[in-house]
Residue, then its C-alpha position, 0 to 999 in steps of 0.5 A: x662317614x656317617x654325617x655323609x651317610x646320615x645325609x645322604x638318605x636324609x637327601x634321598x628321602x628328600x627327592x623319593x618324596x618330592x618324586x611322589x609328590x611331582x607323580x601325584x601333581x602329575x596324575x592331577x594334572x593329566x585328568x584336569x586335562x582329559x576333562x578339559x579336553x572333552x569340555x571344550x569339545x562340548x563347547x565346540x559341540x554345542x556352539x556348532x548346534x546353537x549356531x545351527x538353530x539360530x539359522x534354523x530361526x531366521x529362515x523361519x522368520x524370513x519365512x514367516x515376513x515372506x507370508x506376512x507380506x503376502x497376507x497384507x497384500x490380500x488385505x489390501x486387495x480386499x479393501x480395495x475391493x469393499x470400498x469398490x463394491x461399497x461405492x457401487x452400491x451406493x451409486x446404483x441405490x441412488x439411482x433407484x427410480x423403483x422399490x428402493x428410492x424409499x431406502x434411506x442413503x448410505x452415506x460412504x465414510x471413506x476416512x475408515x479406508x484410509x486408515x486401513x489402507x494407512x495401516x497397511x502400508x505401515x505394515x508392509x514397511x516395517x522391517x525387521x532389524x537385520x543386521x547385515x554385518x552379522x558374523x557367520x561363525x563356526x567353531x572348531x577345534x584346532x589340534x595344538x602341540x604341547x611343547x615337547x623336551x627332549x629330556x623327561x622328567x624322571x619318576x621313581x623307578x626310572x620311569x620317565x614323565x613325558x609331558x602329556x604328549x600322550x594327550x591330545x590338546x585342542x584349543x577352540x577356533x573362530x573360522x568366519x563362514x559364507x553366508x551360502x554355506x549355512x543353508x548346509x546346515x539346515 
């Protein structure tokens, strides 16, 4: 009766420690998860803000190329002009009978309007790389279900472990958007 006795507190000293110890594992576990849980929310958070940002950007740049383009347009008209205005000049100078028969010719290089009008048509057909099968994502967080048992994991005290049911568990989500969709985000 005692061998009995001595082994069964020997045994019930054995499962009170190892319930503590599954209460303590328990207890880490749940706040890794609470941490983890606002960790992805984070991610989520700023994934959803970078991506927002980089649209910001390429607006802008689309923005910036639409005013460039402009601009190289104005150049060339402007070049077009002072090769005109040039020509004229020199035509009415030559023929001058007057005050400005005396002038020394001005000789037209025309070579030097070529070349700008090279580097502007150059210009105006550089392209940015865009990529057209570029993936317009979001990410979300999708609520996912822990499996749940029907029986819990006794504690001390009878205290039932249910497991982390009373947290929420998210896993992050790729859902693919339409490229409409994103000047809502601007």
């Amino acid at each position: 009766m005692e061998t009995t006795k001595q082994s069964w507190v020997t045994s019930n000293s054995k499962h009170i420690k190892t319930f503590a110890e599954i209460k303590q594992l328990y207890e880490v576990a749940e706040r890794d998860m609470l941490k983890d849980q606002d960790t992805l929310r984070n991610f989520a958070h700023y994934g959803n803000e970078l991506r927002r940002k980089l649209l910001k950007l390429k607006l802008k740049v689309k923005n910036q190329v639409t005013k460039v383009n402009h601009l190289l347009g104005e150049v060339q008209d402007q070049i077009t002009t002072m090769k005109r205005l040039e020509v004229d000049v020199d035509i009415k100078v030559r023929s001058c009978k007057g005050s400005c028969k005396d002038v020394p010719w001005h000789i037209i290089n025309l070579d030097t309007y070529d070349t700008w009008n090279r580097h502007l048509d150059a210009m105006k057909h550089y392209q940015l790389a865009e990529d057209k099968n570029m993936c317009y994502i979001n990410l979300s967080l999708a609520q996912t279900n822990v499996t749940s048992f029907s029986e819990h994991f006794p504690l001390m005290q009878g205290k039932g472990l249910s497991l982390f049911e009373h947290i929420d568990q998210f896993a992050v989500k790729l859902e693919d958007e339409d490229k409409e969709t994103d000047s809502d985000y601007l």
